[in-house]
MARDO-722108 format. One record per residue (C-alpha): x, y, z; residue in three letters. Coordinates in Angstrom, 2 decimals. Each point is the difference from the previous one (the first is absolute). Layout:
MARDO-722108
[[X,Y,Z],ALA];
...
***
This chain:
MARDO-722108
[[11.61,2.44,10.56],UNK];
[[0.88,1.11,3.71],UNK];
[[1.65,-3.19,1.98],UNK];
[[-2.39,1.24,3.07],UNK];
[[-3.54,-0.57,-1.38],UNK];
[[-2.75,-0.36,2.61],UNK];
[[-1.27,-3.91,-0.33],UNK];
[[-3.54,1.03,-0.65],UNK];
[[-2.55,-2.21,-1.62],UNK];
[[-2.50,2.08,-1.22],UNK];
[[-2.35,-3.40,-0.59],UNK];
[[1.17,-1.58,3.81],UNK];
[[-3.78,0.42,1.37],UNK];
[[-1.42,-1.74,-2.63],UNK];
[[2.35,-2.58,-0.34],UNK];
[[-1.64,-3.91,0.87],UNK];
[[2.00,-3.38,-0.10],UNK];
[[-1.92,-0.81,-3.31],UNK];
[[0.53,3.14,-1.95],UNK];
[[2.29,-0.50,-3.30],UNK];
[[4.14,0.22,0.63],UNK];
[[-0.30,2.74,-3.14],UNK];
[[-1.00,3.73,0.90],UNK];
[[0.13,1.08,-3.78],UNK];
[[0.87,-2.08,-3.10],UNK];
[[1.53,1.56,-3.02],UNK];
[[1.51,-0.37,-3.09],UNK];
[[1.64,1.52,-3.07],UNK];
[[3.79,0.86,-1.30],UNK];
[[2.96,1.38,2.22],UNK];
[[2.16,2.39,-1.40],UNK];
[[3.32,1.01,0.74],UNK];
[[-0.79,4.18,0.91],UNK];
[[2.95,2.24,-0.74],UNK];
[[-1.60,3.56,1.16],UNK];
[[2.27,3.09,-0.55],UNK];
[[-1.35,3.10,1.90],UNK];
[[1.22,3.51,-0.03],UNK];
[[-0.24,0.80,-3.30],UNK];
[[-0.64,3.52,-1.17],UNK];
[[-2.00,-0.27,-3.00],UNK];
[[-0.53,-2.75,-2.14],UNK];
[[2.86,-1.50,-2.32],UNK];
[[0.99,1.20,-2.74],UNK];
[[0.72,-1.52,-3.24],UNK];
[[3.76,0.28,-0.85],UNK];
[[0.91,0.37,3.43],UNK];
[[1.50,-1.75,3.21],UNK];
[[-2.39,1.13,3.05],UNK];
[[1.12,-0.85,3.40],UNK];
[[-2.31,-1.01,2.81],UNK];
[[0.79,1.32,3.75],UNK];
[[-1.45,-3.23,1.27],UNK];
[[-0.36,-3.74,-0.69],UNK];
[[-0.90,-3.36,0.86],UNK];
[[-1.44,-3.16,-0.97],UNK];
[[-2.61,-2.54,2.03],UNK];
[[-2.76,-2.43,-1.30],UNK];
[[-2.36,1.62,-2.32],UNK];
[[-3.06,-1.00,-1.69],UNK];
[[-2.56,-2.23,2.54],UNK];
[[2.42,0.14,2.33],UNK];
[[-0.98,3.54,0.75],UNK];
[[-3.29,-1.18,1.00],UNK];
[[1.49,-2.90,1.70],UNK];
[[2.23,1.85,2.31],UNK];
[[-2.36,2.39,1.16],UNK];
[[-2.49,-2.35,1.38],UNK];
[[3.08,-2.22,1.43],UNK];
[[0.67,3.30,2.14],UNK];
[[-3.57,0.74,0.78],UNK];
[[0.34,-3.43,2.04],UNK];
[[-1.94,-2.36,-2.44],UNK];
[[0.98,-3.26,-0.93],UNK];
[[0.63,0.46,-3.56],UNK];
[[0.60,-2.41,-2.61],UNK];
[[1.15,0.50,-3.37],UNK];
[[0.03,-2.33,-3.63],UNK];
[[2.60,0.95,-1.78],UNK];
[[3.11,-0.77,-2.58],UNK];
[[3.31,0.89,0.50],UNK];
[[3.00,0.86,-2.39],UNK];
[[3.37,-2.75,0.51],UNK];
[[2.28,2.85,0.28],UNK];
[[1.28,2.10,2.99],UNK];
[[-3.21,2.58,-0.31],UNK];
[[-2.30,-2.54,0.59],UNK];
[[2.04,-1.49,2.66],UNK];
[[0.25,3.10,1.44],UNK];
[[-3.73,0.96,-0.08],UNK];
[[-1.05,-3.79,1.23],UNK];
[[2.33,0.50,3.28],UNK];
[[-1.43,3.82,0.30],UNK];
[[-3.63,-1.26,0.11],UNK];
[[-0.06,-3.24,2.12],UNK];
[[3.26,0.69,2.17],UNK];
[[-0.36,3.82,0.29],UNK];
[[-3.92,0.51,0.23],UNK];
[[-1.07,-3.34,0.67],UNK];
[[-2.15,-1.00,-2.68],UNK];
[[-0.83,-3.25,-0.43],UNK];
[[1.33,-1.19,-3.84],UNK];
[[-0.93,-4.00,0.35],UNK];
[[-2.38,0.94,-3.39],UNK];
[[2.94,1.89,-1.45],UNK];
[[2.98,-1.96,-2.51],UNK];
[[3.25,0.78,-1.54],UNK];
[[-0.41,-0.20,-3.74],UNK];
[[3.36,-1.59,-1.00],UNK];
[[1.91,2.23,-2.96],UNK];
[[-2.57,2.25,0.25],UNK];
[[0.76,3.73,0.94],UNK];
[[-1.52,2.46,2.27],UNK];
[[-2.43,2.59,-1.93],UNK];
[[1.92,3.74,1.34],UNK];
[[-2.06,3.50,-0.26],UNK];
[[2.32,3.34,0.33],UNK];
[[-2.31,2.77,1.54],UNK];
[[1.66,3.74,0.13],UNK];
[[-1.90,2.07,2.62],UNK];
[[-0.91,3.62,-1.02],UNK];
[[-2.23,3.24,0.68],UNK];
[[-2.30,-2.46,1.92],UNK];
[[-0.24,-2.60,-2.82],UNK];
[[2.18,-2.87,-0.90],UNK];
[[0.64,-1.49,-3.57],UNK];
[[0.61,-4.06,-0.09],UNK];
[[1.82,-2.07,-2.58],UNK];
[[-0.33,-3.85,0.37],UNK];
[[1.31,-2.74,-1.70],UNK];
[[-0.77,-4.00,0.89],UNK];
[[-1.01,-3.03,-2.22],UNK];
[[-3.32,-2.10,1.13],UNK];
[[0.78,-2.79,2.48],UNK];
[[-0.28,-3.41,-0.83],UNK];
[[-2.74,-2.44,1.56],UNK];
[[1.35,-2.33,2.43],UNK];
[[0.32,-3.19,-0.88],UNK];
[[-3.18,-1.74,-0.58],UNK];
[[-2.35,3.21,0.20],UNK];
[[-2.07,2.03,-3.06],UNK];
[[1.36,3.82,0.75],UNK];
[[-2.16,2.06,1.47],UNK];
[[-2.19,2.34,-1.97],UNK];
[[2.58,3.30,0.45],UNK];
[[2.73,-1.45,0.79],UNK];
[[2.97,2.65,0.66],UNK];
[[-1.18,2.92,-2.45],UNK];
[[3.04,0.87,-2.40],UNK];
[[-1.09,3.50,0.48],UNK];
[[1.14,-0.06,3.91],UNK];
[[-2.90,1.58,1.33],UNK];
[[0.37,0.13,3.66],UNK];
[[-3.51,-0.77,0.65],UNK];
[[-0.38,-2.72,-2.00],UNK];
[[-0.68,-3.56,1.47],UNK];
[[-0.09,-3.61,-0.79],UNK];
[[3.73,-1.11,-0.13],UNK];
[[0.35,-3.91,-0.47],UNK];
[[0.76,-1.40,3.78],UNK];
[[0.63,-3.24,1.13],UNK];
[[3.02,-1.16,2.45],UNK];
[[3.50,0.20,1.04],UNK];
[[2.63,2.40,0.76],UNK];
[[3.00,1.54,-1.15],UNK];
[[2.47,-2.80,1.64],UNK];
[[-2.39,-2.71,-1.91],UNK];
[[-0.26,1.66,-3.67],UNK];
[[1.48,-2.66,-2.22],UNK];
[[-2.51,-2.97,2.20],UNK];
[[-2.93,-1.12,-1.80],UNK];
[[-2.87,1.59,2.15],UNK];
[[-3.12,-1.96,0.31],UNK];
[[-2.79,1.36,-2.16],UNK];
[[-1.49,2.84,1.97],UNK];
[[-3.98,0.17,0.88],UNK];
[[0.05,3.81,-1.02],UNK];
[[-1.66,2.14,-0.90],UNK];
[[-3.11,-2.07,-0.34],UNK];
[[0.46,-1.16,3.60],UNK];
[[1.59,3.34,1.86],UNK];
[[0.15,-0.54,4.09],UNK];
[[-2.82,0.53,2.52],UNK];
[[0.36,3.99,1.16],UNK];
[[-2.08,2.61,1.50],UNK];
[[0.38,2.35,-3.27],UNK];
[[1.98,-0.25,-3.29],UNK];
[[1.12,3.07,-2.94],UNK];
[[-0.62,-0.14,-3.14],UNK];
[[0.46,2.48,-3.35],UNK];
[[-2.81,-0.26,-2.36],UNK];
[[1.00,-0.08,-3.36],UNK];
[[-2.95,0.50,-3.21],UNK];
[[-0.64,-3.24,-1.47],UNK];
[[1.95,-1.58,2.71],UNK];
[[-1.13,-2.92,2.41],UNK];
[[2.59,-1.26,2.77],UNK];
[[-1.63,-3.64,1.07],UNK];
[[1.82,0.39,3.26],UNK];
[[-1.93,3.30,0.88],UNK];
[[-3.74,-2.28,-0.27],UNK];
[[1.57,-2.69,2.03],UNK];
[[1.35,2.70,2.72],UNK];
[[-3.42,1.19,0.71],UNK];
[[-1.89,-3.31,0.14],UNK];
[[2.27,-0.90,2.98],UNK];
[[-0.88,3.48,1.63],UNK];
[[2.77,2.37,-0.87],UNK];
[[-1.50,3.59,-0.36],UNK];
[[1.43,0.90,-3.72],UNK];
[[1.12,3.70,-0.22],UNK];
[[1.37,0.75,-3.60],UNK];
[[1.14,3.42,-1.27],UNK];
[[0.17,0.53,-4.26],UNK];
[[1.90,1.42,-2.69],UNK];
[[-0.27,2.47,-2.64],UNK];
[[-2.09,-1.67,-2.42],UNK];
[[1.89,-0.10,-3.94],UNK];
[[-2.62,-1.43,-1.64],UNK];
[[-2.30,3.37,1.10],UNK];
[[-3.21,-1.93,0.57],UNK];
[[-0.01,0.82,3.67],UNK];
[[-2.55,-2.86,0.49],UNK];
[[-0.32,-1.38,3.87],UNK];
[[-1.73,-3.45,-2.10],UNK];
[[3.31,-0.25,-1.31],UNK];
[[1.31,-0.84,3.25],UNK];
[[-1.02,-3.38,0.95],UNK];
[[1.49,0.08,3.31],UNK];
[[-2.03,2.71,1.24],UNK];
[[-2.39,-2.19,0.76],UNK];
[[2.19,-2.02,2.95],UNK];
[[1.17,3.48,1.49],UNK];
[[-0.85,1.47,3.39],UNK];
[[1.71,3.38,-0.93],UNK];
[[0.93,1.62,-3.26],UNK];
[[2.77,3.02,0.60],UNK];
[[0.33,1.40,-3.23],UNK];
[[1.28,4.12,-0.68],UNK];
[[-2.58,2.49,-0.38],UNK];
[[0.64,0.31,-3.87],UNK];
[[-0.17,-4.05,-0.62],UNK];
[[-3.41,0.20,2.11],UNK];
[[-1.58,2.89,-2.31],UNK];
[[1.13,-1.76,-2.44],UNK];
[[-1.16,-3.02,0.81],UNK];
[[-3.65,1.07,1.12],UNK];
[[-0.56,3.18,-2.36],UNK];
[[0.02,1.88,2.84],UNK];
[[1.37,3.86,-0.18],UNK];
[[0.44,-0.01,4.42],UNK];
[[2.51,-2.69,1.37],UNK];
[[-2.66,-0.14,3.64],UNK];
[[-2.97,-0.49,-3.00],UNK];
[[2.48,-2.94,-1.62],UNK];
[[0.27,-1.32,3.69],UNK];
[[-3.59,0.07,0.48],UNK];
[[-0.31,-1.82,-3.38],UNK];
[[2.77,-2.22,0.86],UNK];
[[-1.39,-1.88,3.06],UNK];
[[-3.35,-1.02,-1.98],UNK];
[[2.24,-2.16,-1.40],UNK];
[[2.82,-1.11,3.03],UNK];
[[-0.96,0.39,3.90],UNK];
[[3.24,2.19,0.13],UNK];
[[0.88,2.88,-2.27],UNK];
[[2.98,1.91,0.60],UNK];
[[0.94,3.04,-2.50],UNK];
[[3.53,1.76,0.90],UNK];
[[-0.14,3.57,-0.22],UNK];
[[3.74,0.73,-0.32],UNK];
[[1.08,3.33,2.06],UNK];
[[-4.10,0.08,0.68],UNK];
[[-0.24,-2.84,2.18],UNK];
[[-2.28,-2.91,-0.75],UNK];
[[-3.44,-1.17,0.40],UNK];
[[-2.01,-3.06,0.49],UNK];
[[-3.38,-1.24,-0.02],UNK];
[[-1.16,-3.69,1.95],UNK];
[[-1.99,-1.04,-2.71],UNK];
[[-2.19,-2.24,2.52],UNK];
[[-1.04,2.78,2.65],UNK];
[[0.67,2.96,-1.94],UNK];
[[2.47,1.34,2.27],UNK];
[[2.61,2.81,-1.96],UNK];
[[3.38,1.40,1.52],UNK];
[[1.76,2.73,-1.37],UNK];
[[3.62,0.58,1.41],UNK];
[[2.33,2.78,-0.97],UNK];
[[3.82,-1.51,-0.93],UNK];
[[2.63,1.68,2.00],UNK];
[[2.34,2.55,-1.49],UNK];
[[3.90,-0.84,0.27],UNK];
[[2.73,0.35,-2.20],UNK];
[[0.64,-2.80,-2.23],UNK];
[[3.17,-1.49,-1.02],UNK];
[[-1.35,-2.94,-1.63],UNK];
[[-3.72,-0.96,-0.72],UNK];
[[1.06,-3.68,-1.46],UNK];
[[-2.22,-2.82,2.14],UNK];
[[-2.14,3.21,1.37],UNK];
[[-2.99,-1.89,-1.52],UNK];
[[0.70,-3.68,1.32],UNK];
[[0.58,1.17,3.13],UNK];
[[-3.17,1.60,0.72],UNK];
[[-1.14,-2.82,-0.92],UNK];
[[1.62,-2.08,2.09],UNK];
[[-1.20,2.62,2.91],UNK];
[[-3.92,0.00,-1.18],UNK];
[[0.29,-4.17,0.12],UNK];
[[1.56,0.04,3.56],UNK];
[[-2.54,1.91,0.96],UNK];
[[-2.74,-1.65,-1.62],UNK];
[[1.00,-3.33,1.19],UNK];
[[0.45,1.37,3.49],UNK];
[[-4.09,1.54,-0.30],UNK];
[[0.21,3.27,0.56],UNK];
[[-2.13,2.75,-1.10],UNK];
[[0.40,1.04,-3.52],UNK];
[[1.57,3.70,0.91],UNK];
[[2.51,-1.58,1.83],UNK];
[[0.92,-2.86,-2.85],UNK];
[[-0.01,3.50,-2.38],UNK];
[[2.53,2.08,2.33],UNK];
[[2.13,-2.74,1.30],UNK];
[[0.60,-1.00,-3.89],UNK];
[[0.60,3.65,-0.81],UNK];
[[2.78,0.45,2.71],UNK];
[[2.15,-2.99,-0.72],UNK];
[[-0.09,1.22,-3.69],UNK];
[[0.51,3.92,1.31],UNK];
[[3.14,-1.79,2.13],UNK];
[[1.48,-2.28,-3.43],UNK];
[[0.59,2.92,-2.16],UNK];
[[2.10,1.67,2.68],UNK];
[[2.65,-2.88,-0.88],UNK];
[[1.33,-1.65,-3.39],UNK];
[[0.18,-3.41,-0.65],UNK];
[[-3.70,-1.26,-0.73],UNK];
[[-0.42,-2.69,2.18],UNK];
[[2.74,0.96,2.47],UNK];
[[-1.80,3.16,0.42],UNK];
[[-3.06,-1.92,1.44],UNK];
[[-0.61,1.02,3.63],UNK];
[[0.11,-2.13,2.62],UNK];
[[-1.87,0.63,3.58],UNK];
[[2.86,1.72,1.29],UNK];
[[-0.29,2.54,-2.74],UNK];
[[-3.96,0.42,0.74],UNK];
[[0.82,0.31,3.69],UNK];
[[2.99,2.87,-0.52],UNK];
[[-2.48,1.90,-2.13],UNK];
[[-2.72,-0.20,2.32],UNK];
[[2.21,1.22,2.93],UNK];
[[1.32,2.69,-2.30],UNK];
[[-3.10,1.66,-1.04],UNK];
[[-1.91,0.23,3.32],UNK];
[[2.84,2.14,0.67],UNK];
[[-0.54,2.83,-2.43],UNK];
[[-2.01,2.50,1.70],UNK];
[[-0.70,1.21,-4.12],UNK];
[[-2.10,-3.34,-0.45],UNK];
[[-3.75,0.08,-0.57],UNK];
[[-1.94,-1.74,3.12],UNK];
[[-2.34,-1.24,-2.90],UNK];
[[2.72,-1.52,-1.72],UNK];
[[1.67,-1.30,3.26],UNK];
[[-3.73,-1.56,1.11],UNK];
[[-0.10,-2.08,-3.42],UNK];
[[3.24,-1.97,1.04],UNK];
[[-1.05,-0.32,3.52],UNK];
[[-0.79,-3.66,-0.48],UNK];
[[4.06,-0.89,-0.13],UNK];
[[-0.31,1.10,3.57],UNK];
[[-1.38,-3.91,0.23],UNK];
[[2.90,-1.37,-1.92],UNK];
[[3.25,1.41,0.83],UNK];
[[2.34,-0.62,2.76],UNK];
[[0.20,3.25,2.48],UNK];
[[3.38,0.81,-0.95],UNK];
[[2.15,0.32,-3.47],UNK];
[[3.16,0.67,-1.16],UNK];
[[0.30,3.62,-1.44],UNK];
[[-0.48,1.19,-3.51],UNK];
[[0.86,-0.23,-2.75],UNK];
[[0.49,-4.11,0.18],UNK];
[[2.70,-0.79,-2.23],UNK];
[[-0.31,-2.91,-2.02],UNK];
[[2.23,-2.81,-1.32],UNK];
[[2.27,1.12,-3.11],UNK];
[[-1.90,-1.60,-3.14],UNK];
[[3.22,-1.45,-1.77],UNK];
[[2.22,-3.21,-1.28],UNK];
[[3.25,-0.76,0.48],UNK];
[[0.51,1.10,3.92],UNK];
[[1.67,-3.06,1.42],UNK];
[[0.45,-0.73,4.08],UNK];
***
């Protein structure tokens, strides 16, 4: 993350003295994320393969976590922590280095940190996780979902409660989550078949707009009754195949369509085509074309546009701009490794912005449908390319 970010609050004129302290609530399991990049071709069996880059940073929710901490929102995140050095390492990351607030968040005592290895290549990436399911706290029922032993990035609903890496071997008081998650503006969840997460209900009856993306379905019922939560969500961001699958559709803008008769927000990802979205309650649809670059690693693409659709959402502005702003931050993530490390901050979205009104190659149509960061972004920026911090462990001062 650049050390010179513009201070912007993309929520500062709507801000009042009795709006919640929490932007966006989340929970769900943090991984350490060892990403190796520069690789040829895939491994092979038999073989040593070696990787012309690497580095390591907080994986799994904290993707999602980090990117709306840089977007400027007050994020808070539920979550449990290994007692060793990677979960050390990944608390300190995420409420010293991006400050997120972790007062929901605990230190599991002899508990490790679950670790995914993803290798980078031809424009895909290949994970291998391995973590154990956290513990309850003290004096809570887990969570339904609690850390998934598969180490899904995306999934959600890590046991949470309180205390901190210094505090570990305490005895925490029992923790009110996740039936009783903080007042906030918004809050993330993954939607799992089968699956209810008590906290997501509660988040919405104290006003939090619920977005919720979902996985690949196992069980192959692609049923949308089969996801309870659904029914608390003000957006649904699933992929285009999940949403033809979902609503027997054979067009992902026709699954959209079909989508927000049953959420006011549907969101279907496109991939390299863009996305589209349709406002279930006026009927407004916005198609935006994603932005070519060259990838070096697509892992936290997906959380961070979601992170940028949210900001924008949350901020009210018109559902092109939530669709284009979301693309770019994603466009700007794979152009660095490190999943949530890669997540841009404003700096990043200012240096881009600067660089592209520049190329006298661009499209004036293309130009026009970012005009409204003209309203956002400082008058000046540092050149590009921004480099980032170095995802890694072990540097010491």
């Amino acid at each position: 993350m650049s050390t010179d970010t513009p201070g912007i609050d993309p929520l500062q004129a709507l801000r009042a003295p009795r709006d919640p302290a929490c932007d966006v609530f989340l929970t769900g399991p943090v991984f350490l994320d060892i990403v190796f990049t520069g690789l040829d071709s895939a491994p092979v069996r038999g073989t040593e393969s070696w990787a012309r880059g690497m580095g390591s940073s907080p994986g799994g929710v904290a993707n999602m976590a980090t990117a709306l901490a840089r977007l400027g929102l007050r994020t808070s995140l539920a979550a449990a922590f290994g007692d060793d050095h990677y979960g050390e390492y990944c608390w300190d990351a995420l409420e010293q280095g991006e400050g997120i607030d972790l007062s929901m968040s605990h230190t599991v005592p002899g508990w490790h940190s679950p670790v995914t290895v993803s290798m980078a290549y031809e424009g895909e990436r290949t994970m291998v996780s391995h973590g154990h399911e956290a513990p309850a706290p003290t004096g809570t029922a887990a969570p339904t979902g609690a850390v998934a032993p598969t180490g899904s990035p995306a999934s959600t609903g890590a046991a949470a409660g309180t205390g901190s890496p210094a505090s570990a071997g305490a005895a925490a008081p029992a923790p009110a989550f996740p039936h009783c998650p903080p007042r906030a503006r918004a809050a993330i969840a993954s939607l799992a078949p089968g699956r209810s997460e008590p906290w997501v209900a509660a988040a919405a009856r104290n006003g939090a707009m619920v977005f919720a993306d979902v996985g690949w379905d196992e069980t192959g019922r692609w049923d949308l009754d089969a996801l309870p939560d659904l029914a608390h969500c003000e957006a649904f961001l699933p992929n285009a195949e999940e949403a033809m699958r979902y609503t027997r559709t054979d067009c992902p803008r026709a699954a959209a369509h079909a989508l927000a008769e049953r959420v006011p927000l549907a969101v279907v990802t496109l991939g390299a085509e863009g996305a589209y979205a349709v406002d279930g309650r006026t009927g407004v649809a916005a198609a935006v074309p994603a932005i070519e670059v060259e990838a070096l690693d697509p892992t936290g693409a997906g959380d961070v546009f979601v992170a940028g659709f949210v900001t924008g959402t949350l901020a009210d502005w018109p559902l092109a701009d939530r669709l284009a702003f979301a693309g770019l931050t994603a466009a700007l993530s794979v152009q660095e490794f490190g999943g949530s490390l890669s997540a841009p901050g404003w700096a990043e979205v200012a240096a881009w912005w600067q660089l592209i009104r520049t190329c006298a190659s661009q499209d004036p149509a293309a130009l026009e449908r970012y005009a409204f960061l003209d309203d956002l972004l400082p008058t000046t920026a540092r050149a590009w390319p921004l480099r980032r911090a170095v995802p890694t462990i072990g540097f010491r001062q």
